[in-house]
C-alpha positions in Angstrom: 14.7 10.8 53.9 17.2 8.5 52.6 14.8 6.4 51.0 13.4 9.9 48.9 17.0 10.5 48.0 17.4 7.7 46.5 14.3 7.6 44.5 15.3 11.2 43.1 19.0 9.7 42.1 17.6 7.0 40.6 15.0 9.6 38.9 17.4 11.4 37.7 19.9 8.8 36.5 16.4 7.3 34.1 16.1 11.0 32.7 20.3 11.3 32.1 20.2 7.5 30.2 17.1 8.9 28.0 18.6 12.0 26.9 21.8 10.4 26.4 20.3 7.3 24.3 18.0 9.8 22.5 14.6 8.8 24.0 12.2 11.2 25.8 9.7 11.1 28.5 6.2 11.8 28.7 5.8 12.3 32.5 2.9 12.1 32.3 2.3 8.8 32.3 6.3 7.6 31.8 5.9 6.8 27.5 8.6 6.6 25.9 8.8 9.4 23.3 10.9 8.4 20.1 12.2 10.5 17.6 15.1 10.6 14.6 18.5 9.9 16.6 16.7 7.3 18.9 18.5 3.6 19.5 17.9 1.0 21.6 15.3 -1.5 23.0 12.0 0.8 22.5 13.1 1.8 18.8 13.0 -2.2 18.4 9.8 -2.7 19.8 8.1 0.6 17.5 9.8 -1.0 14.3 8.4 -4.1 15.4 5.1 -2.6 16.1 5.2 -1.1 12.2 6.0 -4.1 10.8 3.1 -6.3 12.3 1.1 -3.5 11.0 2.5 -4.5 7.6 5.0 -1.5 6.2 8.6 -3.0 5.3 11.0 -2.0 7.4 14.6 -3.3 8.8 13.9 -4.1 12.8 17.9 -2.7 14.0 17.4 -0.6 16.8 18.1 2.9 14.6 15.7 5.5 14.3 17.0 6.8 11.1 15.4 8.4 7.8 13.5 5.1 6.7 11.4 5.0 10.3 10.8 8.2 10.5 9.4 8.6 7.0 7.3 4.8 8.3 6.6 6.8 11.7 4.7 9.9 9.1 3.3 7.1 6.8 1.3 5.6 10.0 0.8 8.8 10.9 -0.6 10.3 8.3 -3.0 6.4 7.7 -4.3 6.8 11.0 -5.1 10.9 11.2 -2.6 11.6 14.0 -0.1 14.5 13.8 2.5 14.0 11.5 5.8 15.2 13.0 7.3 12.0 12.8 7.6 11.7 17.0 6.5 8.5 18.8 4.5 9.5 21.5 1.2 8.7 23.6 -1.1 8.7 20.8 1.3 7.1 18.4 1.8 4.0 21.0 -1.9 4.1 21.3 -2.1 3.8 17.8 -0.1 1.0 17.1 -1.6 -0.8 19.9 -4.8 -0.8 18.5 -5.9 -4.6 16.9 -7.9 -2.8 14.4 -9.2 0.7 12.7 -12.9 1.3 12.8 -14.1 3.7 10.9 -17.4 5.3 10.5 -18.7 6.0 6.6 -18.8 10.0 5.9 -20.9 11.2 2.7 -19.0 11.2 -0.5 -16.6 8.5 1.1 -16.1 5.0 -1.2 -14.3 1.7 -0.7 -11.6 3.5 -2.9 -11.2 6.1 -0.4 -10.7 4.6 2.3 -8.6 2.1 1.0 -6.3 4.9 -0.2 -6.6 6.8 3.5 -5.4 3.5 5.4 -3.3 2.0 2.9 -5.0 -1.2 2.6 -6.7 -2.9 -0.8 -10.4 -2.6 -1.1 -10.5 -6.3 -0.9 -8.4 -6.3 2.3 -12.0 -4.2 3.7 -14.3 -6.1 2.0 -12.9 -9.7 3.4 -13.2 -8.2 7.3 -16.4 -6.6 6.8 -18.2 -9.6 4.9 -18.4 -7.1 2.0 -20.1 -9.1 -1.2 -19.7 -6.1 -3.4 -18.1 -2.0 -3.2 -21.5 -0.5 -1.9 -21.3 1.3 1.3 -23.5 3.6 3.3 -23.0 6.8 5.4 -22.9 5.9 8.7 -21.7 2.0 8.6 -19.4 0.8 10.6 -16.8 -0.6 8.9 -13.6 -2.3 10.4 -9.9 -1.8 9.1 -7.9 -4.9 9.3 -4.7 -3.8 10.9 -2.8 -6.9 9.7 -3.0 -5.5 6.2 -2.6 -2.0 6.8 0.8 -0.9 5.1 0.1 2.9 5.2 -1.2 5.4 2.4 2.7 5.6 1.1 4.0 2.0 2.0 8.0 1.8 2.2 8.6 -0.5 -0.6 12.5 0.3 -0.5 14.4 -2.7 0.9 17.5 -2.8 2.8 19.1 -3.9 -0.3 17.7 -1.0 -2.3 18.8 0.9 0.6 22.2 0.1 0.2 22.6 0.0 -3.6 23.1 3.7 -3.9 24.6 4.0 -7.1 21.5 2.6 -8.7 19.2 5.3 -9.2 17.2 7.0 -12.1 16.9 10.7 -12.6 13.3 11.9 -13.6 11.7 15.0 -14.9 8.3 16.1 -13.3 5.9 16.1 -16.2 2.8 18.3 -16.3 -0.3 16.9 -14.0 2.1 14.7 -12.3 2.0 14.1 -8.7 3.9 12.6 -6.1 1.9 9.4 -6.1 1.5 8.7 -9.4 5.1 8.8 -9.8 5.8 6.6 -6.7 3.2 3.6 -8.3 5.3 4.2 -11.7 8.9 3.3 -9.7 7.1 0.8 -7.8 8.2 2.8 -4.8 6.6 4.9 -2.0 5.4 8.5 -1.0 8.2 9.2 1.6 11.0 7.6 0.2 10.9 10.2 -2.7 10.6 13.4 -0.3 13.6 11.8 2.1 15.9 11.3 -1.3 15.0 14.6 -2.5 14.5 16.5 0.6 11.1 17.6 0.0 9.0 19.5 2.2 5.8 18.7 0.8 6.0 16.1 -1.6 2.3 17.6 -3.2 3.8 20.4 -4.3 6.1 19.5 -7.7 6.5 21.4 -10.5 6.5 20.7 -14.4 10.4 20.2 -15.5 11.8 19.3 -11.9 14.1 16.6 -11.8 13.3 13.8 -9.0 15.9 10.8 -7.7 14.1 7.6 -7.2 16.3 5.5 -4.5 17.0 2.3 -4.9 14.8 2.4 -8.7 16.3 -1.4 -10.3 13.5 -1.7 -12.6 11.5 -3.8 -10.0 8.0 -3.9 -12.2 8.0 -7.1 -14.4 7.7 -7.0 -18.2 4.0 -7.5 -18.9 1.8 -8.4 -21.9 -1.5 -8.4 -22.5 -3.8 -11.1 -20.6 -5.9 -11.2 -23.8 -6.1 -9.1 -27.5 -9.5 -6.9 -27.9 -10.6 -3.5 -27.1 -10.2 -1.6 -24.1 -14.6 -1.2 -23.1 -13.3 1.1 -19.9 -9.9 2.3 -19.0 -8.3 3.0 -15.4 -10.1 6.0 -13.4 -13.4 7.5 -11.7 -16.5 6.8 -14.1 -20.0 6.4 -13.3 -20.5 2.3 -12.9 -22.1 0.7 -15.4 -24.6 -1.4 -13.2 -24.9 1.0 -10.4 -24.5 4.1 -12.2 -22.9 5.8 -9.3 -19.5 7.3 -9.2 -16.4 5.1 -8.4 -13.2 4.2 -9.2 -12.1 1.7 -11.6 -9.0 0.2 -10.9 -8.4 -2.1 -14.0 -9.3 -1.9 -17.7 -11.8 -3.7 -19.2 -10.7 -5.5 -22.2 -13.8 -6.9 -24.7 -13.2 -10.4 -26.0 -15.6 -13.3 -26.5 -16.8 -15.6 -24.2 -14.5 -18.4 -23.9 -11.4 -16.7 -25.1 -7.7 -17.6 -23.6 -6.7 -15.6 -20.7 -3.1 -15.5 -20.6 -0.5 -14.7 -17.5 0.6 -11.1 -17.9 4.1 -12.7 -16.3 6.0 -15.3 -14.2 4.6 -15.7 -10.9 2.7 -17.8 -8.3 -1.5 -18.0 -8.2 -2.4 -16.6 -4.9 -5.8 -16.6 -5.6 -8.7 -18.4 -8.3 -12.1 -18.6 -7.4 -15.6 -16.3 -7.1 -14.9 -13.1 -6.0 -18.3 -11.6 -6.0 -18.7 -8.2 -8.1 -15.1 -9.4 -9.7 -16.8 -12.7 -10.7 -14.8 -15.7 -11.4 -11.4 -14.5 -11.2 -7.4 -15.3 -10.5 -4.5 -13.3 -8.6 -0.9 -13.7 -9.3 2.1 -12.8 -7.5 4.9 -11.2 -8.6 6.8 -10.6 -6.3 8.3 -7.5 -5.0 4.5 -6.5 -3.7 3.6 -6.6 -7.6 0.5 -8.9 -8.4 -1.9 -9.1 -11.6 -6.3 -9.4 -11.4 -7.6 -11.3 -14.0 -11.6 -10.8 -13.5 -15.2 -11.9 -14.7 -13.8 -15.6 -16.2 -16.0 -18.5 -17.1 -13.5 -21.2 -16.2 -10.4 -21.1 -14.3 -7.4 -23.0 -15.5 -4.9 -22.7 -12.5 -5.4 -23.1 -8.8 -3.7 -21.1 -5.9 -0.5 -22.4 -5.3 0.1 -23.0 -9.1 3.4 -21.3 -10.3 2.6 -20.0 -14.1 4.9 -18.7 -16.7 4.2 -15.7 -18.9 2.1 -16.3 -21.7 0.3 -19.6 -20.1 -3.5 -19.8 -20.3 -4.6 -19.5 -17.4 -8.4 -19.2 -17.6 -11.1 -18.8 -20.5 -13.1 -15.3 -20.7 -16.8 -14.7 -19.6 -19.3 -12.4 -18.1 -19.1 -13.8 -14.9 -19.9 -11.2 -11.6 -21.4 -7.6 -12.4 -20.3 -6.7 -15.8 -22.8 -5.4 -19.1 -21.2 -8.0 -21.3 -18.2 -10.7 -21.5 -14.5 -9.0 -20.7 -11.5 -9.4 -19.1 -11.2 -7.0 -16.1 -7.2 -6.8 -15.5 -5.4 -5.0 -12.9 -1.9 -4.6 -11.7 -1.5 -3.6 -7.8 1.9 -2.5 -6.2 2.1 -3.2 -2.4 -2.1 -3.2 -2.1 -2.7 -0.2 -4.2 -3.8 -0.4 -8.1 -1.8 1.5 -11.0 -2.6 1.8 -14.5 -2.1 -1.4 -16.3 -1.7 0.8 -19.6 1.5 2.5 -18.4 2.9 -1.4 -17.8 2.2 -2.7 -21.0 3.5 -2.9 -24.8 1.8 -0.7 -26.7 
């Protein structure tokens, strides 16, 4: 009897310390359920678990604004209900070492790199992928050390904390939520927390947005090389495989052989064969901001390089799957592409 007691005290003391530190219990199997308000040990562990998965977030022990809007971004990347709530399935979730996913009809590499919130060449790299093609019904694995969520956080503690610097914008017509988080270089979330949304895909023309931390992150491009744009940013049917996809670069026409210039200051993370993207170089930018320069006959720089804007970096070809010799160049923020057009001098 006194042994029972004591178990129910001691019960009953676990369930007082949750409620009063903010954390709930799933009886069912004793998980810890986290919510907005929670401190403490487990709210370390769940940032933690979010930031191996790759979103950017402060580890403090404070379930504030900024995890829960991380909490609905994994969420929402891995099809679970999005309330925001750490429980069972959530934990289960993060637990996981990897996403596999099964290929539905009418699904690309685009898709699903926009559902989990990793690049298409994140997928193709853990799959063995030698080009974008893809079947209904393929298995195809999800590396969860890459996967930042569809709406990464790219808002840093600094940002965070530099409230006064902010810009005011004015929704314009066919503009959407995500298109204007790639222009600010900033994420899904952290617009509909500083603007209280309720549902961030519902914006209308002449709205005025704040965008947190905005401190004109994006670098000042130029153009990689001078010719005509052959194919801008956007679905189109492929050239060579005359299917439907998305093109996430513009295709700029020059010559064979023709000087391929850094877009802007960075650090060559990549130059080499990248199969459909041919001979090609990646440079960061810092910030999550890095530049594609694709389908090169010669490479100038190796990884590791550091360039400065303006520096040749590699000379022009037909190199990969192309229909003739261009410069495929594309500018990604945190994994995802935006249009390079909307970065560069006009």
């Amino acid at each position: 009897m006194a042994n029972s007691l004591l178990r129910c005290r001691t019960a009953a003391l676990c369930l007082l310390l949750a409620l009063a530190l903010g954390v709930g219990l799933d009886t069912a199997a004793a998980v810890v359920v986290l919510r907005q308000g929670s401190t403490g040990r487990d709210v370390r562990e769940l940032q933690q678990r979010l930031v191996d998965w790759g979103y950017a977030l402060q580890v403090d022990g404070k379930f504030g604004p900024l995890t829960m809007a991380t909490v609905k971004a994994f969420q929402t990347a891995n099809g679970l209900d999005i309330d925001g709530i750490v429980g069972r399935k959530t934990w289960d979730a993060l637990a996981q070492l990897t996403v596999i996913h099964k290929v539905k009809r009418g699904e690309s590499l685009y898709v699903l790199a926009r559902r989990y919130g990793v690049s298409i060449e994140a997928i193709m790299d853990a799959n063995d992928l030698t080009d974008e093609i893809i079947i209904i019904g393929q298995e195809l694995t999800i590396p969860k050390g890459q996967v930042a969520a569809v709406a990464s956080l790219s808002l840093t503690k600094e940002q965070e904390t530099t409230s006064a610097q902010v810009e005011v914008y004015q929704v314009r017509p066919g503009d959407s939520a995500s298109v204007i988080a790639a222009k600010f270089n900033t994420s899904v979330p952290v617009l509909a927390e500083a603007n209280r949304l309720a549902d961030p895909n519902r914006l209308r023309a002449g709205q005025k947005l704040i965008i947190p931390g905005w401190q004109g992150n994006m670098p000042r491009f130029i153009w990689p090389v001078r010719g005509r744009i052959s194919s801008g940013y956007g679905w189109r049917i492929h050239p060579v495989y005359k299917n439907r996809q998305f093109h996430g670069g513009v295709d700029i026409a020059v010559p064979v052989g023709s000087n391929v210039k850094a877009a802007a200051n960075g650090k060559v993370i990549r130059s080499g064969y990248m199969g459909a993207f041919g001979y090609g170089i990646v440079i960061d930018h810092g910030r999550g901001v890095t530049s594609w320069y694709g389908h090169n006959s010669r490479l100038l720089v190796k990884a590791g390089e550091r360039v400065r804007q303006g520096q040749t970096i590699a000379r022009s070809g037909n190199t990969g799957v192309t229909t003739g010799p261009h410069v495929d160049f594309r500018i990604k923020v945190d994994g995802e592409t935006v249009d390079p057009v909307r970065w560069l001098p006009r």
